[in-house]
C-alpha positions in Angstrom: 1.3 -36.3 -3.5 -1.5 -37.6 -5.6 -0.9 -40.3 -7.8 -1.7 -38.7 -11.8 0.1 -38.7 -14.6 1.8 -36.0 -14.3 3.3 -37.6 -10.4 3.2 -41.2 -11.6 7.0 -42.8 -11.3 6.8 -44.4 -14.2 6.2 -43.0 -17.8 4.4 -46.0 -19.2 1.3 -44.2 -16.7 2.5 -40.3 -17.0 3.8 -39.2 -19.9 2.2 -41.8 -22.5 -0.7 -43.1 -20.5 -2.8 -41.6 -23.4 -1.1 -44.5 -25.4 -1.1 -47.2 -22.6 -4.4 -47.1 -21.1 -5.6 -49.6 -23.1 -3.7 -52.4 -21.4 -4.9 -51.2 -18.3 -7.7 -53.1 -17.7 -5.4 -56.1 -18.2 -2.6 -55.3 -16.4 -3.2 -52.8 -13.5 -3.9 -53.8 -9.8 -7.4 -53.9 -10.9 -7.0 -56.0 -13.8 -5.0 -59.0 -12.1 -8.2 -58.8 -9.3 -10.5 -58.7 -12.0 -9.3 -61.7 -13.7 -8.9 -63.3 -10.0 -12.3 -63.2 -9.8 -13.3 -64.1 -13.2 -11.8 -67.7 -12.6 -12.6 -68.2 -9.1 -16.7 -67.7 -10.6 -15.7 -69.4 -13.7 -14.4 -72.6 -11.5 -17.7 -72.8 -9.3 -19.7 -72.5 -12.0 -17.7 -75.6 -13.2 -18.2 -77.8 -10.3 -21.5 -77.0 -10.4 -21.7 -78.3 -13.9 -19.8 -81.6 -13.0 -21.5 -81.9 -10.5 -20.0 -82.3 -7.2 -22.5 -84.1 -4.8 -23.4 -81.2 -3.2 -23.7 -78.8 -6.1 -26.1 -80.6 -7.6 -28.9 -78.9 -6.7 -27.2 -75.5 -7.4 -30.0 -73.4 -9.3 -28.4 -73.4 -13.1 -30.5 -69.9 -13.5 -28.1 -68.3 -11.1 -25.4 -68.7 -13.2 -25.9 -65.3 -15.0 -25.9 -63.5 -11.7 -22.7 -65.2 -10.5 -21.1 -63.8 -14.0 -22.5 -60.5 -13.2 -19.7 -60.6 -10.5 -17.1 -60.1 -12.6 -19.0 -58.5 -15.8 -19.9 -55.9 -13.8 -16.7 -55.5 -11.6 -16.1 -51.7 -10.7 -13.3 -50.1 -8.7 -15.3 -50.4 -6.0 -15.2 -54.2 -6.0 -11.3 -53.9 -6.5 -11.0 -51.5 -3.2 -13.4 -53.7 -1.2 -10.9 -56.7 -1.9 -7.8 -54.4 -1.3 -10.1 -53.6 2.2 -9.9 -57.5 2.9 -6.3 -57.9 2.0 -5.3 -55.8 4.8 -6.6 -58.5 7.2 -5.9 -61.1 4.8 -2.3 -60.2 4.0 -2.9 -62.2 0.9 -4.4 -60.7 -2.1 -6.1 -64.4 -3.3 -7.9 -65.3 -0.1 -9.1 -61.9 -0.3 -10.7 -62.6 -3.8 -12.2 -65.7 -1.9 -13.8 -63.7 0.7 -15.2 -60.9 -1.5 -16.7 -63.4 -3.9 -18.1 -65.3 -0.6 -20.1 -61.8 0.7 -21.3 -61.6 -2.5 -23.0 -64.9 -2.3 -24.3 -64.1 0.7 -26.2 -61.4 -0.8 -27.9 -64.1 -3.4 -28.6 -66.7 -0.4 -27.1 -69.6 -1.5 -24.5 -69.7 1.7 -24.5 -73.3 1.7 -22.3 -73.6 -1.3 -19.8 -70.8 0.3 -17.2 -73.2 1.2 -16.9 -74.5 -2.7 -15.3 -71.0 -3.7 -11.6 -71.6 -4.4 -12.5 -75.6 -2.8 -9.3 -77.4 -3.6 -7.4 -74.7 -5.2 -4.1 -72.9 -4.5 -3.1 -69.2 -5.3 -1.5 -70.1 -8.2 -4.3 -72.4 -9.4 -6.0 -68.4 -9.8 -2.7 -66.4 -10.6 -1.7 -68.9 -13.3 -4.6 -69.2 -14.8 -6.1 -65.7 -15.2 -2.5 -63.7 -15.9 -2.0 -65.9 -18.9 -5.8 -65.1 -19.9 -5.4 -61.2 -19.5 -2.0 -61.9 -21.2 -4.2 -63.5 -24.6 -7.1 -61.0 -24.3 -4.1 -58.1 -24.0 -2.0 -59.6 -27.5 -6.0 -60.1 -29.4 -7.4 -56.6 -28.1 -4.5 -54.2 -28.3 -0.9 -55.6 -28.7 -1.0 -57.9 -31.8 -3.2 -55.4 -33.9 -0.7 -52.7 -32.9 1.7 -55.1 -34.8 -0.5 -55.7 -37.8 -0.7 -52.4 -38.2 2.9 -51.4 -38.5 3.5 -54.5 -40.7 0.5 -53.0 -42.7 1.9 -49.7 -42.8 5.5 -50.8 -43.6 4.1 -52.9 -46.3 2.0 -50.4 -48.1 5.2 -48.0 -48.4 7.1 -51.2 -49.5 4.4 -51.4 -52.5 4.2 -47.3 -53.2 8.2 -47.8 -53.7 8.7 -50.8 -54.9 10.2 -49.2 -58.4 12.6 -46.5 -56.7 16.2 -47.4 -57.6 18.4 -46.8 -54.7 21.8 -46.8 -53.3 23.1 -49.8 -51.1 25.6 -49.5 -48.5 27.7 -52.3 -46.6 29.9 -51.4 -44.2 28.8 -47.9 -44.6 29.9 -47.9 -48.0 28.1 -47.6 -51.6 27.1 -51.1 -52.7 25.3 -52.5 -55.6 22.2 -51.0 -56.3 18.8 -52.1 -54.4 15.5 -50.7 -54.7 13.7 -49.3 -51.6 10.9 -51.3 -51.8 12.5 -54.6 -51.3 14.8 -52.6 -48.6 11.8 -52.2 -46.9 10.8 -55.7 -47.7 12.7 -57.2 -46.0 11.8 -56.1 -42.8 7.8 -56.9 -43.7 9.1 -60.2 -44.0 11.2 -60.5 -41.3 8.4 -59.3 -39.0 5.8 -61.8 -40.8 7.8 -64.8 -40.0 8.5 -64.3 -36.3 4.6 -62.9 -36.0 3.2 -66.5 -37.3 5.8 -68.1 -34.7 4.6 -66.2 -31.4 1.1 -66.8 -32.9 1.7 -70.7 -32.6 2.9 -70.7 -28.6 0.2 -71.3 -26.5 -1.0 -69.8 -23.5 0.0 -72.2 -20.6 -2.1 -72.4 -17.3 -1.0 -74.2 -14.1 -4.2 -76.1 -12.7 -3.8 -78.8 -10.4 -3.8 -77.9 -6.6 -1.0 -77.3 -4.2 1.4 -79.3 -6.0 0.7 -79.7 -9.1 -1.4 -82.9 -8.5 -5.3 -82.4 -7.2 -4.3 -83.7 -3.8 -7.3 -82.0 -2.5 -9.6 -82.7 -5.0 -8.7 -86.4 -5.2 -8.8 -86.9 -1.6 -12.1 -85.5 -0.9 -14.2 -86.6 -4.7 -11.6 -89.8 -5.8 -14.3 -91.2 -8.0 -13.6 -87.9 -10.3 -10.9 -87.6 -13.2 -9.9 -84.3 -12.2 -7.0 -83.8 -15.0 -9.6 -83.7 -17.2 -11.7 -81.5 -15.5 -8.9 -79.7 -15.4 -7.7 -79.9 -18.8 -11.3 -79.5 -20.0 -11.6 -76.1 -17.4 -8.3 -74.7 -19.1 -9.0 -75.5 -22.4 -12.9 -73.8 -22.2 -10.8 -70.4 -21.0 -9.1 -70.8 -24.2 -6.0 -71.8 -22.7 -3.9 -75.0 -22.4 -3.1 -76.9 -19.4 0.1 -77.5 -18.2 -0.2 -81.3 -17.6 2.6 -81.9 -15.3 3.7 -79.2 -12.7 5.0 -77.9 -9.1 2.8 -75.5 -7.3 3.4 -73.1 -10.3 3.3 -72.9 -14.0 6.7 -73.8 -15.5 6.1 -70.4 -17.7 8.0 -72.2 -20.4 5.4 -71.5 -23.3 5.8 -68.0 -21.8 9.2 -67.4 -21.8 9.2 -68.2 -25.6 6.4 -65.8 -26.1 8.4 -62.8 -24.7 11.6 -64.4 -26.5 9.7 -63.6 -29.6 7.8 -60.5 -28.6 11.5 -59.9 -28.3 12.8 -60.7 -31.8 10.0 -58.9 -33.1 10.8 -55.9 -31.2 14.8 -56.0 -32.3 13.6 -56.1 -36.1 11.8 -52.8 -35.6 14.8 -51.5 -33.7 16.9 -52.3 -36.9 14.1 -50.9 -39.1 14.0 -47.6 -36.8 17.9 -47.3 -37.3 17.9 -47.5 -40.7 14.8 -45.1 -41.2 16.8 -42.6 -39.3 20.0 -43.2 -41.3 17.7 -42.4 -44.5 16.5 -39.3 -43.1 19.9 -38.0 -42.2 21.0 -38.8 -45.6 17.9 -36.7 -46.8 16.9 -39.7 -48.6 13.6 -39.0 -46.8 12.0 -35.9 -45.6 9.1 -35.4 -42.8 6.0 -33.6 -43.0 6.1 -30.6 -41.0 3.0 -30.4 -38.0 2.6 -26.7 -37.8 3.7 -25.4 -33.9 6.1 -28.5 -33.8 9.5 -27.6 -32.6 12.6 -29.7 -33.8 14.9 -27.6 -31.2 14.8 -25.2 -28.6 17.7 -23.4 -30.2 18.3 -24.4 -34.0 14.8 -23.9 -35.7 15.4 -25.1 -39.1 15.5 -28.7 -37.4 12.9 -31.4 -38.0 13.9 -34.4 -35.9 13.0 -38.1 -36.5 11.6 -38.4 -33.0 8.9 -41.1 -33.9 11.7 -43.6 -34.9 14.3 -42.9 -32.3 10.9 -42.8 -29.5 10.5 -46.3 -31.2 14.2 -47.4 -31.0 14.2 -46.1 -27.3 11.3 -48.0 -26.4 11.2 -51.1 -27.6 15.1 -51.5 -25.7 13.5 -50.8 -23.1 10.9 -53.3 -23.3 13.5 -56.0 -24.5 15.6 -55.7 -20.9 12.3 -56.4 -19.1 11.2 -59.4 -21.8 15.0 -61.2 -21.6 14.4 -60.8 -17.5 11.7 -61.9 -17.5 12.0 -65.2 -20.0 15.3 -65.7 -18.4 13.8 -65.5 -14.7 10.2 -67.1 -14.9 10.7 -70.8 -16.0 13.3 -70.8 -12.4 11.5 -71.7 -9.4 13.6 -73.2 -6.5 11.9 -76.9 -5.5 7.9 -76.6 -5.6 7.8 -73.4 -5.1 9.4 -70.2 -4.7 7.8 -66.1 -4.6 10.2 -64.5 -7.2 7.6 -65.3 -9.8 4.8 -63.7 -8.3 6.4 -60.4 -8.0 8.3 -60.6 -11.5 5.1 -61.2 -13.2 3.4 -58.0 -11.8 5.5 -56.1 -14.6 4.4 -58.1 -17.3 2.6 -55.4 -18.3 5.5 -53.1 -18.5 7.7 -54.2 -21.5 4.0 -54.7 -23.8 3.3 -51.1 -22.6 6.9 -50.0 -23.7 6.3 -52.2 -27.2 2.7 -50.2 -27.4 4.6 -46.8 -27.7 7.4 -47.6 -29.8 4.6 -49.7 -32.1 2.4 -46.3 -32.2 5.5 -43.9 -32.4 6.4 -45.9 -36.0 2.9 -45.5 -37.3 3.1 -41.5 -36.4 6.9 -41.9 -37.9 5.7 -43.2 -41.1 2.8 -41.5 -42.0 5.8 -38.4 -41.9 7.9 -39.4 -44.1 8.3 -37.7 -48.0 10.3 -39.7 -50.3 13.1 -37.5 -51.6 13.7 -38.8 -55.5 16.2 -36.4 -55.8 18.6 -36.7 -53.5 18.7 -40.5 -54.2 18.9 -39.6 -57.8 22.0 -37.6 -57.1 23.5 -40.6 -54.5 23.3 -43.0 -57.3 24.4 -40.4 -59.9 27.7 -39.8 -57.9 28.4 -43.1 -57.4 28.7 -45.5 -60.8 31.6 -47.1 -59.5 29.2 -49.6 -58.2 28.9 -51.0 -61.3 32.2 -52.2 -61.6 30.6 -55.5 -60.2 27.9 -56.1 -63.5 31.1 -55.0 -66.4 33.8 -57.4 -63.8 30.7 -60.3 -64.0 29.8 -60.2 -67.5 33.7 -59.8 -68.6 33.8 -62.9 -66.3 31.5 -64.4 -68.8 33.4 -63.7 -71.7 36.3 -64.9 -70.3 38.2 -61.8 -70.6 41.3 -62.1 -69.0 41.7 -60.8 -65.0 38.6 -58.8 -65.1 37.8 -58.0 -61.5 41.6 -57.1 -61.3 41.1 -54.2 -63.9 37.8 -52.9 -62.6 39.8 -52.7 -59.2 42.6 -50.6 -60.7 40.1 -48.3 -62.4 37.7 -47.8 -59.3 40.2 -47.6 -56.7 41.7 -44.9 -57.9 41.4 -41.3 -55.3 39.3 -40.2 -58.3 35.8 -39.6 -58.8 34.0 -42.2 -60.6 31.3 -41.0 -63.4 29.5 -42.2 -66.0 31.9 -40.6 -68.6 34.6 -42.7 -66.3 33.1 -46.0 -67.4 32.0 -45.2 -70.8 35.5 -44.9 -71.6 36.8 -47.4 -69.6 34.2 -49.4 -71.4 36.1 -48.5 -74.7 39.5 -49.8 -73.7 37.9 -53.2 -73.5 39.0 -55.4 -76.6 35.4 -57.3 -76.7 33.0 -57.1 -79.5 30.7 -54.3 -80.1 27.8 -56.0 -79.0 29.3 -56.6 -75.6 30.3 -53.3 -75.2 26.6 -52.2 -76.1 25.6 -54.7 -73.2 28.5 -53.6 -71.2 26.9 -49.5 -72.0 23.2 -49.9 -71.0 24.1 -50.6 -67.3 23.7 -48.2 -64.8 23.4 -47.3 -60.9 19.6 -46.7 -62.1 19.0 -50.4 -63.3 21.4 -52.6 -61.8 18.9 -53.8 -59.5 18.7 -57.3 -60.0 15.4 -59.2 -59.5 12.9 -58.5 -56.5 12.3 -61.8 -55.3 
């Protein structure tokens, strides 16, 4: 069976590979080899600049067509280096040997032996998956998140003023206003956004263990940390400065540990989104030909939101793996890494969807004055806790304990319930006109 979207095992390349593709040049097969070669040209190019001894007669002008090696990479590159591998049986040395042909095209075969001179597998792997990892987050994943924070924070302005019912433990509550309900989540999501934007993008490079062995004993007279360092640092990454034959993947583990937070935040904003809908405190915006159900037609789901919810746990089980799993290595070295990180793609795939699925969720979604009207309307025994507070202030005696009696009672609670409860009270007119004036519709406190 062909591999398509429509045979593909996994949905994040069937079903929604519309929505994925554009982390696949970063994450595929073809990506990782991409990137591969990307720093094994990158690197030459470097010890040409250093120079080593005998790169120093390296022709400078040839630099542009060693960068056309990976600038203009095509699938057929990738399948000729796959071709390799299967002689190989390793998918770096493979790289090596592909980029070595192609210098034999240019005719510079005496400075063959310099591609991947010193370096280890992971010298490669940890240094181009944490680069396709910071192009991915610029390029696709962290405007994804802008633009739900955007989006949330617009309809946080538009209903900033819209009195609404609160509910702890499921119960009315003093009122809120939806605005600042949705608020809070803007600022939830700005916090841990400016923390994952502060962890850096850690590369191991250093050699077989961690310490140029191989570079030091052939060129001693060179400060290869720094080269290093200064290699790393020109990728737009950070070195790792002391390591095994791996990166540690701390830095990373934090990043997904955040990617992480950010993701439960939204999974607590899609819950509560659906709870509003079901309480017809929100409508949705009907797409003509959209079915709700195959049997009940009158239904209009909240499918973006609960997509969302669905989506980003998925992608949390593979982040807390993953952050849990990476910064383990047994002694110098083992392979679980190498095969763990292939997915890293997967849970930012997962986040992709659910991040798109909100923006399609709220662009649906009708305010429904209304029925919130009517929820605060039927429920003015939350402001038991304003009369109970200022009585409090007067010092009338056991307040709280007389608001309790009155609003406990298996009675309805209305606003011709507390206006006359309100007369009972032996307090002066003017505190009764205070005492009058408050309401479910502006006992709201203060926004910030």
């Amino acid at each position: 069976m062909a591999l398509t979207t429509l045979t593909a095992i996994s949905p994040v390349d069937g079903r929604y590979r519309r929505t994925t593709e554009s982390l696949a040049p970063f994450f595929s097969e073809f990506g990782l080899i991409h990137y591969r070669v990307r720093i094994e040209i990158e690197y030459f190019i470097a010890l040409c600049e250093l120079p080593l001894p005998q790169l120093a007669d390296f022709d400078p002008s040839l630099f542009d067509q060693l960068r056309s090696i990976y600038t203009e990479f095509s699938e057929a590159d990738a399948l000729r280096i796959k071709e390799i591998e299967k002689t190989t049986n390793h998918d770096v040395k493979a790289v090596e040997y592909f980029i070595k042909e192609k210098l034999a095209d240019l005719s510079i075969e005496q400075y063959l032996e310099f591609i991947h001179f010193g370096l280890t597998s992971q010298d490669v792997n940890n240094t181009a998956i944490p680069l396709s990892l910071k192009e991915a987050m610029d390029a696709v994943v962290t405007p994804a998140f802008e633009e739900v924070i955007y989006k949330l924070s617009s309809l946080a302005a538009l209903w900033k003023d819209i009195p609404l019912l609160a509910r702890t433990h499921g119960q009315p509550a003093s009122p809120t206003r939806l605005g600042k309900e949705l608020q809070v989540f803007v600022e939830r999501l700005q916090q841990q956004r400016n923390l994952l934007v502060q962890i850096p993008y850690a590369a191991k490079f250093g050699g077989a263990t961690g310490n140029f062995n191989a570079h030091f004993v052939a060129y001693p007279g060179f400060d290869w940390p720094e080269f290093g360092n200064d290699f790393v640092s020109d990728l737009g990454l950070c070195r790792s400065r002391y390591t095994t034959q791996i990166e540690h993947y701390d830095h990373l583990a934090a990043m997904l540990d955040t990617l992480k937070r950010l993701n439960t935040i939204l999974i607590d904003f899609s819950r509560d989104v659906w709870s509003y809908v079901s309480t017809n405190y929100f409508k949705q915006k009907i797409k003509a030909g959209e079915v709700g159900s195959s049997a009940m037609p009158h239904k209009v789901n909240p499918i973006d939101f609960e997509n969302a919810e669905g989506n980003l746990g998925v992608a949390n089980a593979l982040y807390e793996h993953l952050s849990a799993k990476l910064p383990i290595s047994r002694l110098q070295r083992d392979l679980t890494d190498s095969t763990v990180l292939r997915n890293l793609g997967m849970p930012l795939a997962h986040t992709l969807i659910a991040l798109k699925s909100l923006v399609r969720g709220m662009d649906k979604l009708e305010l429904n004055e209304a029925a919130i009207h009517a929820d605060l309307e039927a429920n003015w025994a939350v402001v038991a806790e304003a009369i109970q507070t200022v009585l409090r202030r007067e010092s009338y005696p056991q307040p709280y304990e007389a608001l309790k009696a009155l609003t406990r009672k298996n009675e309805a609670i209305t606003a011709k319930t507390i206006a006359e409860f309100i007369e009972t009270l032996d307090v002066s007119e003017g505190i009764k006109a205070e005492l009058r004036a408050i309401s479910p519709f502006n006992y709201l406190g203060v926004m910030e």
